[in-house]
Every structure is written in structure tokens, then in C-alpha cells.
N, C-alpha and C positions, 0 to 999 in steps of 0.2 A: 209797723211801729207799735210800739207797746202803750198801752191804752193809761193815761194818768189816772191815778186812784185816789180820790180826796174822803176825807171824815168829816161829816157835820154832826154836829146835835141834834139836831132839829126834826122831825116828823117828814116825810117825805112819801109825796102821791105822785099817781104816773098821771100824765099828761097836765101837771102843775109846774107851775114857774119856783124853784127855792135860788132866796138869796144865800148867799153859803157866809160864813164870818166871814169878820176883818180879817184874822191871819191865815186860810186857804185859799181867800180871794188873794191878798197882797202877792203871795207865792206863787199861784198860775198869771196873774198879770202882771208883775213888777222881776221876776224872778225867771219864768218861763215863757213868759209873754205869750201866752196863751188867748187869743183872739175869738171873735165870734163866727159861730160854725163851727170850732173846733169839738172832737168828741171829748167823752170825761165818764168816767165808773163813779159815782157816790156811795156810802155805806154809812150807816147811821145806829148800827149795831144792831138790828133789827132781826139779825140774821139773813138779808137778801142784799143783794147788789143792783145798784140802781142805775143806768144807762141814761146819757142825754145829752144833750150839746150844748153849747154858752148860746144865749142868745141876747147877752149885752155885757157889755166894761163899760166901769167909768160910772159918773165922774170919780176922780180918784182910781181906789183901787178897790171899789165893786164890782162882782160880778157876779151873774146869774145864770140860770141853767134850768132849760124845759126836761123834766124826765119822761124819756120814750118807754122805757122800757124794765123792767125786775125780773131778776134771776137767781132761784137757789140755787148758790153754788157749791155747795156740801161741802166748804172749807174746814169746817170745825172739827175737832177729835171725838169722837164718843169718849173718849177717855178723859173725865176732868179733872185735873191735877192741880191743887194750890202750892204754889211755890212759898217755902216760906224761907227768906233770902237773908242772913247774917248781913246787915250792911257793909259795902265796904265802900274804898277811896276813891273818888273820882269817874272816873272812864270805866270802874272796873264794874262799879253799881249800875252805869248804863249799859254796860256789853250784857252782866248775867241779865237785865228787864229786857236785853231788844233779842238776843237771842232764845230766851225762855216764851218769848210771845209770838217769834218764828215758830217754835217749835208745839206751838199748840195749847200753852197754859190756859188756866181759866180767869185764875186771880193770882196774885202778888201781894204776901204780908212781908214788908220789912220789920227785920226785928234786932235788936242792939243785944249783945251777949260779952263775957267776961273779955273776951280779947277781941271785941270792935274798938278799932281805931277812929271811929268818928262818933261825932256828938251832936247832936240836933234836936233844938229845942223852941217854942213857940214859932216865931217869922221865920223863923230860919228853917223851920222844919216843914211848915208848910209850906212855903217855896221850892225844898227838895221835893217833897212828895207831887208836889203838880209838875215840875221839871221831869220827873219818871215817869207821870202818867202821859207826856207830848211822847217820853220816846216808845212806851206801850205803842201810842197811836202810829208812829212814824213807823214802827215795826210791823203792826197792822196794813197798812199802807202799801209799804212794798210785800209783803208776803203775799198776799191774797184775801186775808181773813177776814171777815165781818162780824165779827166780835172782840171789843177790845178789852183785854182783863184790868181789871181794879184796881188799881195800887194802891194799896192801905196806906194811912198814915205809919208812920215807923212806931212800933213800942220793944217795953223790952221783953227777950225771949220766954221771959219767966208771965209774963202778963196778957199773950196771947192769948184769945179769942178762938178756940179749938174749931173749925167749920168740917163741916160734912166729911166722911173720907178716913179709908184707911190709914194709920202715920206711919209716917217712916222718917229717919236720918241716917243722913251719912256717916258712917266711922270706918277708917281704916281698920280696924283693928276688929269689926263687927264677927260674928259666925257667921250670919245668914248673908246669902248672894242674892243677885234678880234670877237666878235658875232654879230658885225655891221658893219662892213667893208663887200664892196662891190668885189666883184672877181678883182682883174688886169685884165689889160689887158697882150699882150705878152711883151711887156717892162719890166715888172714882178714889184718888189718894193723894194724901197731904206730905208734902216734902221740903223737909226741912235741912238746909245748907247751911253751914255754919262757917264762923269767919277765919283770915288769914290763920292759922297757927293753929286752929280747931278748936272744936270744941271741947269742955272742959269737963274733968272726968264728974263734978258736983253736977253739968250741964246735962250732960248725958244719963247720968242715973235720975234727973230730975225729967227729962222723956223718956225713958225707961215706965217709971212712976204714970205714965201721959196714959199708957199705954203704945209710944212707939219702938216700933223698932228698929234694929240698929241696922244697917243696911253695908256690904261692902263692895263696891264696883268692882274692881280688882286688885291687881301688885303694887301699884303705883300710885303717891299721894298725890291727885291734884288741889289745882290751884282754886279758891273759893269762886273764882267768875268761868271755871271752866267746868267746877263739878256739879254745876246745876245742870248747863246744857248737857251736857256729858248723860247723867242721869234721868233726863226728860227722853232724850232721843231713844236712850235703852228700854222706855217704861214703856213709849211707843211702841217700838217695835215689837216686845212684847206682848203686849194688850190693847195697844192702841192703832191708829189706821195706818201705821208703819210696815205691818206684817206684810 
């Protein structure tokens, strides 16, 4: 049986009691009914995996856990890639963050461009932004990983915050392929997705101007929640621990 994988915040020693929050407590004991003696993996972004058993519920829906034991598990890519994600609608914003953080990302800038369909502003926008950081985690979670990427607050594409890292964006219409790109360096590379319909020809000479470049996967125009993963898993395999 596959061993539950829970995220806290919190500082974690071995052979110390952590209470874990309100909401991964309520989940193993309201949800999973997860009892005392049972085992449990913790990760707190620290970069190691932490082993140890409940050793109380209750009252309510506290629970805690003695950590026995830490593990590097060499989950993480050498290869660090910021995602920089055109928002889009609904499910489609959560598939590219839960599959981009399967596949290794480091950070997460969402960014609003000429043809985003969605609009988010003060309450509402930080509320999306921490709703994408649970599914960061929840993705974290089931994968393996012990680090979970950032999800910036959303801005617009034009007002990004340039971080470390080769650029690159998607265009169908690009010259350059991934069979001609040159290795990163350890700054690793910035990848920018752009939204349903693409991006726009002012958008693109305007990262041209960035210094990025114009990238083309293949024949086929995918879809905005499918060309990020699509393009991580390719970056991997290329330069990253996919080989």
C-alpha cells in the first residue's frame, strides 16, 4: 500500500512530535480516516522527505505525527524552468499548474495577454492565485516532489518580472525547434505559453525585444493547457532528468 504524502509549512525534526494544519489534518482523519499507528511521508519543501506515524487524533480533526525518519529523494530536475502560463478558463488553469508541477517546474508566473479571456482583479485575484498554489501542492503530493513551485500573483504579460533563465515562447509559426537549442546554463529556462488563440503578432515582437525566443514543437497547433506540459516534458528529456 502506497504510503500518504501530506505538505506542511512548518519546520520539521526527526524524532519530534509536528502538529500538521487544520486542512491536512481534517483530510487524513475526516476524509481518510486515518488512525493512530498509521504511517505517513511529510515534506515541507525543505528538499527531504520526512517518515513517521500519527500518534494522536482528536479532539476534532487534529492530528499529529512523531517523525522517525528523513530521506533525500533526488525528486527534483537539475533543470529549472519557470513557467510562464497565459491564464486561461477554469479546469484548464488548473490542469497546465498540476501538470507542469508533475513534470518538474520550479516556479509559476501567470500572466494576462491580448486574447486572455479571463479577468482578475484585487479579492478575486488573490483568491485565484492561492486556489493554484493548493493545486501546485496537491500535485506535489501525488508526484513525489518536495518542492513545491510559486505561483505568482497573475500580471500582465507586458509587466513581468524577467527571473533567471534562458526565454523562450511558443509559436507555431517559429524557425527555431527543441533539436537546435543549445544546453542552459544553471539558471535553467523561462517558458512562456501564451493563451487560447495565441499570441499576438505586437506580443511576440514584444518578446522577441525580451530577448526571447521563438520556439516551435512541431506540425500541430496545440491547445494553451496542453502546450506547456507538452513543452516541459520535451525540455526534460532533452536537458533535463528525462534523458
Amino acid at each position: 500500500m502506497r504510503t500518504i504524502r501530506v505538505y506542511t509549512e512548518q519546520a520539521l525534526e526527526l524524532g519530534r512530535e509536528a502538529e500538521l494544519e487544520a486542512g491536512p489534518s481534517r483530510h487524513l482523519v475526516r476524509v481518510l480516516r486515518q488512525k493512530t499507528g498509521y504511517p505517513l511521508a511529510v515534506f515541507n519543501g525543505d528538499g527531504y522527505e520526512y517518515f513517521g506515524t500519527i500518534n494522536s487524533t482528536g479532539p476534532g480533526d487534529r492530528c499529529c505525527i512523531n517523525i522517525e525518519r528523513r530521506v533525500d529523494v533526488g525528486a527534483e530536475s537539475p533543470l529549472a524552468i519557470t513557467l510562464v502560463q497565459a491564464v486561461a478558463r477554469g479546469d484548464r488553469m488548473d490542469y497546465s499548474i498540476q501538470k507542469a508541477c508533475e513534470l518538474g517546474v520550479s516556479a509559476i508566473r501567470p500572466v494576462f495577454t491580448k486574447r486572455t479571456e479571463v479577468r482578475l482583479e484585487g479579492k478575486r485575484a488573490d483568491k485565484r492565485r492561492h486556489h493554484w498554489q493548493q493545486v501546485a501542492v496537491a500535485a506535489c503530493e501525488q508526484s513525489g516532489r518536495v518542492r513545491v513551485p510559486l505561483v505568482d500573483a497573475p500580471v500582465a504579460l507586458t509587466a513581468l518580472a524577467w527571473p533567471a533563465g534562458r526565454r523562450l515562447h511558443l509559436d507555431p509559426a517559429a524557425e527555431h525547434t527543441l533539436g537546435g537549442l543549445e544546453p542552459p546554463d544553471e539558471a535553467g529556462v523561462v517558458l512562456v505559453i501564451g493563451p487560447e488563440g495565441g499570441l499576438t503578432d505586437t506580443e511576440i515582437g514584444w518578446l522577441e525585444r525580451q530577448d526571447s525566443r521563438g520556439l516551435r514543437l512541431g506540425p500541430r497547433v496545440l491547445r494553451t493547457e496542453t502546450a506547456g506540459p507538452a513543452a516541459i516534458a520535451a525540455l526534460q528529456t532533452r536537458f533535463g532528468d528525462w534523458q
